[in-house]
C-alpha positions in Angstrom: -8.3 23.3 -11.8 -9.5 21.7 -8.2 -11.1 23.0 -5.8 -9.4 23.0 -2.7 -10.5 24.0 1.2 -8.1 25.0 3.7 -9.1 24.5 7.7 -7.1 27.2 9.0 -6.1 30.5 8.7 -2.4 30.6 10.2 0.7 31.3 8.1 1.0 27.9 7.0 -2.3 27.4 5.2 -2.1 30.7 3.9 0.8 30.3 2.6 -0.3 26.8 0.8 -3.4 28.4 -0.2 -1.6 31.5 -2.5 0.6 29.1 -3.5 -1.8 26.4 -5.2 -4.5 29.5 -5.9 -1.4 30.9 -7.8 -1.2 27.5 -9.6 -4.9 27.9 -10.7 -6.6 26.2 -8.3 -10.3 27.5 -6.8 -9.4 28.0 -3.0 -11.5 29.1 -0.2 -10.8 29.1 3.6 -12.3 28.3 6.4 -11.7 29.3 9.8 -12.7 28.1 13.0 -16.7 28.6 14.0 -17.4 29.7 9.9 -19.8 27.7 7.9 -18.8 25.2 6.2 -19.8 25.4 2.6 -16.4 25.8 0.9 -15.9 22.3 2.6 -19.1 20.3 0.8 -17.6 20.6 -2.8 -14.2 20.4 -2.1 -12.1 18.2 -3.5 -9.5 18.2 -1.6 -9.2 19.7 2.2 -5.8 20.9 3.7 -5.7 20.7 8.0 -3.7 23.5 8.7 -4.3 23.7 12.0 -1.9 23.3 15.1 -1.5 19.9 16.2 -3.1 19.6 19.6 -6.3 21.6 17.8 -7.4 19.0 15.1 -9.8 17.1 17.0 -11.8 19.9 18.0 -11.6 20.6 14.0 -12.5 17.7 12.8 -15.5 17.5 15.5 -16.4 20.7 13.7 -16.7 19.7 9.8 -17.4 15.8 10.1 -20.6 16.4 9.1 -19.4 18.5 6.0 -16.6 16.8 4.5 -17.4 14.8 1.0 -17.0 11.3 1.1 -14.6 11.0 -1.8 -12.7 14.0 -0.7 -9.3 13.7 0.2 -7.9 15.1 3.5 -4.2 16.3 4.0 -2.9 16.8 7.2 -0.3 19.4 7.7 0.8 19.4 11.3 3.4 18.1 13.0 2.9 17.1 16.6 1.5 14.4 18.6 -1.6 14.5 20.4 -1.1 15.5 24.0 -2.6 12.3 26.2 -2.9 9.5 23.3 0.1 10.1 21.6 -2.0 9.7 18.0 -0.5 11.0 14.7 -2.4 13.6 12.9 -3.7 10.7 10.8 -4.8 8.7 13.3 -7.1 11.1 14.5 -8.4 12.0 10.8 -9.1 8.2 10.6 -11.1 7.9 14.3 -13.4 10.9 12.8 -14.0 10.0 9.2 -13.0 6.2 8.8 -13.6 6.1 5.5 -11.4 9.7 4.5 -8.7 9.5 1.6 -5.7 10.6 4.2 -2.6 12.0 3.2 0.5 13.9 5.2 2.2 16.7 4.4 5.8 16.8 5.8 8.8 18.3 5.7 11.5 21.8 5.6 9.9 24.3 4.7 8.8 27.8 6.2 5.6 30.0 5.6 7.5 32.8 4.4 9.6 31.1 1.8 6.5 29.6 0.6 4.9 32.6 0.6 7.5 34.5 -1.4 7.9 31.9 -3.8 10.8 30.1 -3.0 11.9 26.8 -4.0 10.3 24.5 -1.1 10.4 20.7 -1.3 8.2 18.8 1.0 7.1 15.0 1.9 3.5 13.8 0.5 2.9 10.6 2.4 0.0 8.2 1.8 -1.4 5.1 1.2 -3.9 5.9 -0.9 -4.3 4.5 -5.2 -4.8 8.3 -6.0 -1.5 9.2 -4.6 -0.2 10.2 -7.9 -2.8 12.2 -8.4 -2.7 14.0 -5.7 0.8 14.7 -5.9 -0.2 16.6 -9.3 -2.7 19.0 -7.6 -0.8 20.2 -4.8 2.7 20.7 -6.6 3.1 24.4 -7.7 5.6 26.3 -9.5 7.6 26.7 -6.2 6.3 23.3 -4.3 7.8 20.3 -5.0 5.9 17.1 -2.9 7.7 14.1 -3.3 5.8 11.3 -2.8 6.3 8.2 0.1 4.0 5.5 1.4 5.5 5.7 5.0 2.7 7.8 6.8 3.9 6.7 10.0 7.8 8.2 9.2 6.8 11.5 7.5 4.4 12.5 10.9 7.0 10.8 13.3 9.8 12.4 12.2 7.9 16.0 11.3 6.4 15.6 15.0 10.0 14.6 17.0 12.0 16.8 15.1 10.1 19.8 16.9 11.1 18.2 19.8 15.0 18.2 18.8 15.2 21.5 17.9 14.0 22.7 21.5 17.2 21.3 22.3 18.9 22.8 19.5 18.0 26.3 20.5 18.6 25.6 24.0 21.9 24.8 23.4 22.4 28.3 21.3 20.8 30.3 24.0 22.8 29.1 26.8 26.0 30.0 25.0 27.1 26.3 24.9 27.7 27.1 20.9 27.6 25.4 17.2 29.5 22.2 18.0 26.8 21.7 21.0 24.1 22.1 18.9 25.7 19.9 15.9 25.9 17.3 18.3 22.4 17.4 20.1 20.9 17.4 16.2 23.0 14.7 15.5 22.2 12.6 19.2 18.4 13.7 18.4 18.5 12.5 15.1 19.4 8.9 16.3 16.3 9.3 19.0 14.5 9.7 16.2 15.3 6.9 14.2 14.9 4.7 17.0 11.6 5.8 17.8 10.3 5.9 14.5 11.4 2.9 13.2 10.2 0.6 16.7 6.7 2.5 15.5 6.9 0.8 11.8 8.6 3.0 10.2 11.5 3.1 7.7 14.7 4.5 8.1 15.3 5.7 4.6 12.2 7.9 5.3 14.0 9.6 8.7 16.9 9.9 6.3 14.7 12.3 3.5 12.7 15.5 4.0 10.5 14.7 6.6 13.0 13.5 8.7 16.5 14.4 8.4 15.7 17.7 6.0 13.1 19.1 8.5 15.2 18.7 11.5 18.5 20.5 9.8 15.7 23.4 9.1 14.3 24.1 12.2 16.9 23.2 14.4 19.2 25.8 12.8 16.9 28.9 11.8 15.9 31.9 13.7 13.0 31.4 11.8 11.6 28.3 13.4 9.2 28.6 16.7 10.3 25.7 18.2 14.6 26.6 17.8 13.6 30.4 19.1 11.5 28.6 22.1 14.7 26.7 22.7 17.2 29.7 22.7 14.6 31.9 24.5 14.4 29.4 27.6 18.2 28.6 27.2 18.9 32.3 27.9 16.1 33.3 30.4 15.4 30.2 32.2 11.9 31.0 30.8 9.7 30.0 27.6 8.5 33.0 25.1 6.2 35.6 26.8 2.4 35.4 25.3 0.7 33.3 22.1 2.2 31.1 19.9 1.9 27.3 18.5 5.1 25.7 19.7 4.4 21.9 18.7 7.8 20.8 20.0 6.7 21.8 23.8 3.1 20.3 23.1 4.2 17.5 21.8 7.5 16.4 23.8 5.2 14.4 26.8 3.4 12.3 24.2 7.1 11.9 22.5 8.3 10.9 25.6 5.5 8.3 26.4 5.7 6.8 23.0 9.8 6.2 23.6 8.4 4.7 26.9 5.4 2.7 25.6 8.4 1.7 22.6 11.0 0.8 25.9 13.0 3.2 23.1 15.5 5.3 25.1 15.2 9.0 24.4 17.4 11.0 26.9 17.3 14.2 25.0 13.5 14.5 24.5 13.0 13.2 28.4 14.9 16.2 29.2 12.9 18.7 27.0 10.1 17.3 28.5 11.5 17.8 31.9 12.6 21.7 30.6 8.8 22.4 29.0 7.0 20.9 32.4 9.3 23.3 34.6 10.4 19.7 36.9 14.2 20.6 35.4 16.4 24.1 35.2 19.0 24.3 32.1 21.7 24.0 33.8 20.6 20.9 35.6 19.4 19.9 31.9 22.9 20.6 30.6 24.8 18.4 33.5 21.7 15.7 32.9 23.0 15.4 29.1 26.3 15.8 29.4 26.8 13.7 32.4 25.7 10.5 31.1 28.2 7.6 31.1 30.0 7.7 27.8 29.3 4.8 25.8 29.4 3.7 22.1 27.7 5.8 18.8 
């Protein structure tokens, strides 16, 4: 048994919680503003907070996280501004922290429910084997990869993608649209990714390819229903919710820039989430360009 602390109380950590308490782990939460004792004698902490949040969190429990602890990131998103990963950030704040990403198709309800859900468990560290051991469960399956910078790229663009996805579906432009925006947005991807350091074979597994087929096709992803909800009203969602694709599509776009990577399908989610571009302009943008070679 391990004991294990979860930052965050959303679907996702909860779900991740039951599932390794379930296992026979010792798991506590903690929330934002709550003390931070469950943190002091953990031995391993899962971030399971949205993307553009975690450096206010980790502001928060610096003080309070062991030194030999490991920390797991679980969003995917780019910061808003400096474009960092969710483990670059962990590593500005606690330079010495055992980081590790967790990335890849799977949804809060399955998890919850107990269904099969395989996932990416990226990280550098010796104890990755370890680790792997304490956080798979009965139905979690964490495959393990050294390619940090591929499991939070392609878990952080894929949101991205699958704006476009739902778009697509929303503006009645149908299945072979969409198959074709996954498929263009899957090669944006790559590109960006791999000009970053990453490897290919890593945008090809779960955290890449798997993830991307998964949100960009279910009713059950935020980012595909933000999609289809602005491809049919000209309009995102009405009130909260953690959307990381819109968060995180103007630090995807800079990083294509700062890369000279050319991403015309995330520039124009960018251009749809800012409000500088309509969907129908969007859909002439795309389908406009000059045709050229796959």
């Amino acid at each position: 048994m391990s004991s294990i602390a979860i930052v965050g109380k959303g679907a996702w950590g909860t779900a991740l919680g039951e599932s390794l308490r379930v296992a026979g782990h010792d798991v506590a939460y903690r929330g934002r503003g709550e003390a931070s004792t469950a943190l002091r004698s953990a031995e391993l902490i899962l971030m399971a907070v949205p993307a553009q949040a975690t450096r206010g969190v980790l502001s928060e429990i610096v003080d309070a996280v062991p030194p030999d602890a490991f920390l797991v990131v679980t969003a995917k998103g780019l910061e808003t501004g400096s474009m960092l990963r969710q483990s670059q950030l962990v590593a500005e704040a606690l330079p010495d922290a055992q980081i590790a990403v967790l990335s890849g198709p799977g949804f809060a309800a399955d998890l919850h429910r107990g269904l099969p859900t395989a996932i990416t468990l990226a990280t550098q560290s010796s104890a990755a084997q370890e680790l792997q051991e304490m956080l798979a469960t009965p139905s979690l399956r964490p495959y393990l990869s050294d390619d940090m910078i591929g499991a939070e790229l392609g878990g952080a663009l894929k949101n991205v993608i699958a704006i476009a996805a739902g778009i697509a579906i929303g503006a009645g432009l149908g299945e072979s649209a969409r198959a074709a925006l996954i498929a263009r947005g899957f090669a944006e991807m790559r590109r960006i990714a791999t000009a970053a350091g990453a490897r290919e074979e890593t945008l090809a597994g779960l955290s890449g390819l798997g993830d991307l087929t998964l949100t960009a096709t279910s009713e059950q992803s935020r980012n595909f229903v933000y999609g289809k909800t602005l491809g049919q009203t000209g309009a995102p969602p009405r009130g909260d919710g953690t959307y990381e694709g819109a968060s995180s599509a103007l630090a995807a776009l800079a990083l294509a820039a700062r890369l000279q990577v050319q991403a015309p399908i995330i520039d124009t989610v960018s251009a749809l989430v800012t409000g500088t571009l309509e969907v129908p302009d969007a859909i002439d943008r795309l389908y406009g360009r000059p045709l050229t070679r796959e």
